[in-house]
Phi, psi and omega in degrees: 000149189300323206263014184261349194310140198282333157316352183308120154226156175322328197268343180261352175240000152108097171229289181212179172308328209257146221232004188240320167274129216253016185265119198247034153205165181276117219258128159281136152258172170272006157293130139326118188230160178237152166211131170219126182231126156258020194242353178289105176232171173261133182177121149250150210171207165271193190300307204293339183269302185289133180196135205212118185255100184248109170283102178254169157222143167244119184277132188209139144342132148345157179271336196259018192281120194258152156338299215257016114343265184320282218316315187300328171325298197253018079100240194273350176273168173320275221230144152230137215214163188263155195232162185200138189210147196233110173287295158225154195222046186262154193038034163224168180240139207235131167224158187232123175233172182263122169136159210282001191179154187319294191304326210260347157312011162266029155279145183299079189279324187256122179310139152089345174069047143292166176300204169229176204249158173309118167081008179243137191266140196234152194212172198200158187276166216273331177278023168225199174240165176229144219261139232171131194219137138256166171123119210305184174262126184332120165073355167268206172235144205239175161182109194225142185201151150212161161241157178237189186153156156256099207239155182263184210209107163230175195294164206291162148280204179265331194251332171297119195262350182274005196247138192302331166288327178279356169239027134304322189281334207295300200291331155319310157290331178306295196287282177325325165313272177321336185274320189272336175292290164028268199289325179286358200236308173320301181295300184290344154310289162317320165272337162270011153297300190308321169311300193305326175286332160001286174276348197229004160278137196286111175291183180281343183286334173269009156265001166266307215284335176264011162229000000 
C-alpha cells in the first residue's frame, strides 16, 4: 500500500518544510485549514530522474480536543464530525479510509472505497480519523489541494437527494414512478381496445331496418 512507503516526509508531501520529518498528521480545528502541493511526481529513469511520491495523511482531532469541545462546535446539529473535501486532484489519485490510526484505517468512508470526488465534502464521527492515500500519475504535472476541519452534521433525510441514501430513495421513487405510468398507460390501452369493438357493433335490429 502506498501509504507505508518509506520516503514519505513533510516536505514532499506539502506539510512543511522540513525533509527529516516523517509525522504525516494532521490536527482539525473548527477552521477550515488547507494543504496544497504541485511538485508530487511519478517518473521513471535514472537516479537523477526518477520519482515516485506517495502520500498519506492523517486528519485527527486534537489530543485536548473534549466532549464539550464537539458540543460547542456542532452548535444545533446532531453530531460533530471531522471533515475532508478534496479542491483540487488533477493527475492524482486520492483515497480516504476511517481510523484512529494508520494501522486501524479501514473503515469504509466512500462507497466501494472509490476515489473521492472534486468538491464533496466526505465526513467521519470526530473521535475517529481519516487516513488520506495521495499519488500522482505516471509522467504528469499534478496540482493537488484538500481542506479538512471539524464541523457539524446530522443524518441525512429520505429526501435530501445531495446525500448518498437521499439519492438512493430519489432512485427508488423514480422506478415506482415509472412503474405506475406503466400500469396506467397499460390499463388504458386495454379499455379502449375493449371499447372500440363496441361502438362499431351492428345489433340484429339495425340489420333488419337496412334491408
Amino acid at each position: 500500500m502506498f501509504a507505508y512507503c518509506p520516503g514519505i516526509n513533510q516536505k514532499v508531501c506539502g506539510i512543511s518544510d522540513d525533509s527529516t520529518n516523517t509525522d504525516m498528521t494532521l490536527y482539525a480545528t473548527k477552521d477550515e485549514a488547507k494543504l496544497s502541493s504541485t511538485s508530487l511526481k511519478y517518473r521513471e529513469g535514472g537516479p537523477t530522474v526518477r520519482a515516485y511520491d506517495a502520500c498519506y495523511y492523517l486528519i485527527k482531532s486534537p489530543a485536548d480536543f473534549t466532549e464539550e469541545d464537539a458540543n460547542a462546535i456542532k452548535g444545533d446539529k446532531e453530531q460533530a464530525r471531522l471533515y475532508f473535501k478534496l479542491v483540487k486532484g488533477s493527475e492524482m489519485n486520492v483515497q480516504i479510509f476511517g481510523g484512529k490510526s494508520r494501522d486501524e484505517a479501514t473503515k469504509s468512508i466512500v462507497k466501494n472505497n472509490w476515489q473521492v470526488e472534486v468538491g464533496k465534502e466526505y465526513s467521519i464521527d470526530y473521535t475517529e480519523g481519516i487516513l488520506v492515500v495521495a499519488y500522482p500519475n505516471k509522467d504528469q504535472t499534478t496540482d493537488f489541494e484538500f481542506t479538512y476541519w471539524i464541523g457539524g452534521w446530522n443524518e441525512p433525510g429520505f429526501f435530501d437527494f445531495d446525500s448518498e441514501n437521499g439519492a438512493t430513495s430519489f432512485l427508488i421513487l423514480s422506478i415506482i414512478f415509472a412503474v405506475l405510468i406503466i400500469i396506467c398507460l397499460t390499463t388504458f390501452f386495454f379499455c379502449c381496445r375493449k371499447i372500440k369493438p363496441e361502438k362499431n357493433k351492428i345489433s340484429d335490429a339495425d340489420r333488419v331496418t337496412q334491408f
